[in-house]
N, C-alpha and C positions, 0 to 999 in steps of 0.2 A: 779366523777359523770359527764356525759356526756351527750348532749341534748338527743340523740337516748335513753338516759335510762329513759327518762324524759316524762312530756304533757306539752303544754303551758298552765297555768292558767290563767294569765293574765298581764297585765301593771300598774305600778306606773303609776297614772294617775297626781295627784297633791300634793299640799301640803295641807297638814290639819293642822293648827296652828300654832306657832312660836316655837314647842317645839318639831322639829322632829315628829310628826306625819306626815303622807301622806296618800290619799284617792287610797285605789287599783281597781282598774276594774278587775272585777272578770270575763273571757269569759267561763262561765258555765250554765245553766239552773235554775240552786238554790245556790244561795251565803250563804245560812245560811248554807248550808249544810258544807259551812268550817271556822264556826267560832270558830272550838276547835282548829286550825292550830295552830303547835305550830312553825313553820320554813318551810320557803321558798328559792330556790335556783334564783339571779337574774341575769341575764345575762348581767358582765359587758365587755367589749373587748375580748368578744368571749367564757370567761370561764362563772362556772356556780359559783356562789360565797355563802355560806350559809348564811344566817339570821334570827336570832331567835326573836320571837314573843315577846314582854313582856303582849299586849293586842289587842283585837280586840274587835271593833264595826260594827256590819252588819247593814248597810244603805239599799236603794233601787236604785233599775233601775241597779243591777248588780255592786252595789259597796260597798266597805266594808270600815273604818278603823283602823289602826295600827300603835303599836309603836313599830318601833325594840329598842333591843335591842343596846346600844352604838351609837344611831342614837339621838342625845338630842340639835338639833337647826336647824333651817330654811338650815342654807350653805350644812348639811351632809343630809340633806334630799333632799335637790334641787338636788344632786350627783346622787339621784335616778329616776330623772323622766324622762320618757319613756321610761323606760327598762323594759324587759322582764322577767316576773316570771314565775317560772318551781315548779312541785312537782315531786320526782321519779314514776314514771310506778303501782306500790306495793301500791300508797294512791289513786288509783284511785276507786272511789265509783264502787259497785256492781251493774252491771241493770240489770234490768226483760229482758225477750227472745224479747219484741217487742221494746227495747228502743237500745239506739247505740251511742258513742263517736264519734264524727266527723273523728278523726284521725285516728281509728279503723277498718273503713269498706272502706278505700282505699283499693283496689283490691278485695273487694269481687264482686261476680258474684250476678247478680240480676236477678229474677224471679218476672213475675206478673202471678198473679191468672188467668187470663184469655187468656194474650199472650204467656205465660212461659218464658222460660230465653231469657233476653233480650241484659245483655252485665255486662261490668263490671264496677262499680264505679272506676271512675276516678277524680272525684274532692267531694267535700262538700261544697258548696258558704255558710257561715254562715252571711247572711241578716237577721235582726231583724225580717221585716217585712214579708219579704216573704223567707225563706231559702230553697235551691237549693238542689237534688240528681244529681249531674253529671254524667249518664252513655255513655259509648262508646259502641256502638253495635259489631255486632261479623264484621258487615262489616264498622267500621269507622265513623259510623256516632253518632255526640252527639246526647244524650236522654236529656233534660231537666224535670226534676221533683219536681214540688213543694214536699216542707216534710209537711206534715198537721198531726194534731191527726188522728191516725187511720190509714195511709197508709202505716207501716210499721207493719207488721203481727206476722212475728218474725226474728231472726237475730241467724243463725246458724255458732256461731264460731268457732266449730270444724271444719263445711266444706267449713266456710266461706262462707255462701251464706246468703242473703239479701231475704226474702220473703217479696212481696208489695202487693197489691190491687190499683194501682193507677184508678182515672177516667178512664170510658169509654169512649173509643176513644184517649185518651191522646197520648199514645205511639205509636198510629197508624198513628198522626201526621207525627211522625219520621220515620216512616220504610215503 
C-alpha cells in the first residue's frame, strides 16, 4: 500500500492513558462516521505501516479514541504521535452530487452560475473557520473562494467539473 493509494485521515495527536491508548485527530467533517474503523495505515519513515483497531471511542472537536492492537503502554504509544494516518482510496464515504473530498477536486474546472467557467481548482486551504476554493483562472490569476453551505451546487466527477453559485460580485473581484 502506497500513499497515492491512500486519503490522509488524520494524526495521532496524544496520548490517552497510561495503557497505550492515544487520542487521533480525525481531519474529516463527521468523526463518527469512522467509529466502526477496524485498521488504519500510519505513516512511519516514509512507509505506510498497518494497525488494527482493538477499540474506538468518538470524542468531539474532530477527535476520536483508540486502542491498537499490540500497543499496551505509554513508551509504544508515545512511538506514535504526530504521525500520519491513511485509510485506502475504496473506505472513502460516498457523497451526494453537491458535497466533495478536498483531495478529489484538484484539477477540476469550476463554473459559476452567473460568470460561467472560471478556472481550475488549484488548491483546497482547509481552515476551520473560514475554508478556501483555490482557483487559477484560464489567465493566471488566483480566485479565492470562501466554501460556505450552499455554494457548491454539484460536483461532476465524470467531467470533472465543480458547479458553484458564489456571491455576487465575488469573482469579479478577480478577473
Amino acid at each position: 500500500m502506497t500513499i497515492k493509494d491512500c486519503f490522509f485521515l488524520g494524526t495521532v495527536a496524544k496520548l490517552h492513558g497510561f495503557k497505550g491508548e492515544v487520542s487521533l485527530f480525525l481531519d474529516v467533517s463527521n468523526p463518527s462516521d469512522y467509529q466502526q474503523l477496524t485498521s488504519v495505515f500510519i505513516e512511519i519513515d516514509g512507509a505506510l505501516i498497518p494497525f488494527f483497531i482493538e477499540h474506538v471511542k468518538v470524542k468531539n472537536k474532530g477527535f476520536i479514541t483508540v486502542k491498537f492492537q499490540d500497543i499496551d503502554n505509554e513508551s509504544s504509544a508515545r512511538a506514535l504521535l504526530k504521525k500520519s494516518l491513511y485509510l485506502p482510496l475504496d473506505k472513502l464515504i460516498e457523497l451526494d452530487e453537491a458535497s466533495f473530498y478536498d483531495h478529489e477536486v484538484l484539477g477540476y474546472s469550476v463554473t459559476d452560475a452567473r460568470v460561467g467557467e472560471i478556472g481550475i481548482v488549484s488548491n483546497v486551504v482547509d481552515i476551520k473557520s473560514n475554508p478556501l476554493l483555490v482557483v487559477t483562472s484560464n489567465d493566471k490569476k488566483e480566485i479565492l473562494i470562501p466554501i460556505f453551505e450552499g455554494l457548491v451546487k454539484k460536483v461532476n466527477r465524470k467531467s470533472k467539473n465543480l458547479f458553484i453559485e458564489a456571491p455576487e460580485g465575488l469573482i469579479e473581484l478577480y478577473l
